[in-house]
N, C-alpha and C positions, 0 to 999 in steps of 0.2 A: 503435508499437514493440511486438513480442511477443517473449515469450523462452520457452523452450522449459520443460516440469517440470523435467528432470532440475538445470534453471537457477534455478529458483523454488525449486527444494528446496534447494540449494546457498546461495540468501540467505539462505533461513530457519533454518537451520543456524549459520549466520554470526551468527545472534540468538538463539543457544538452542531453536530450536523442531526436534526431532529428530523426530513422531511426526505422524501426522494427530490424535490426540486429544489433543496438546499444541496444532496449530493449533485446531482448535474451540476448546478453554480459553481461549486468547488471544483472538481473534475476538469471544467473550463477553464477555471483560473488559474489552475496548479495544474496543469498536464502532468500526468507520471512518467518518468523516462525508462522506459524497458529496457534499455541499451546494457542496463546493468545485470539485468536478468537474460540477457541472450549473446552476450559476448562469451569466448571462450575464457578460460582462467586457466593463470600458468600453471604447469605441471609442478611448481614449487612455489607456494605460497608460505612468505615468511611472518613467524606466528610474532604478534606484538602483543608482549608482556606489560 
């Protein structure tokens, strides 16, 4: 999935963040943890109804 800036700005907007040096603020205070995005996932993932 990609979305476009004018789209990216438009979320971020949606959460307060109006400025590129409002995003860096954010980004500093909230690091994102990638860990979730680069670990392996099990071969059976059990579906919650």
């Amino acid at each position: 999935m990609s979305i476009t800036i004018e789209k990216a700005w438009e979320l971020l907007k949606e959460k307060g963040i109006e400025t590129e040096e409002e995003l860096q603020k954010e980004l500093k205070e909230n690091p994102i943890e990638i860990g979730m995005f680069t670990m392996p996932f099990p071969k059976e993932i059990e579906k919650v109804n």
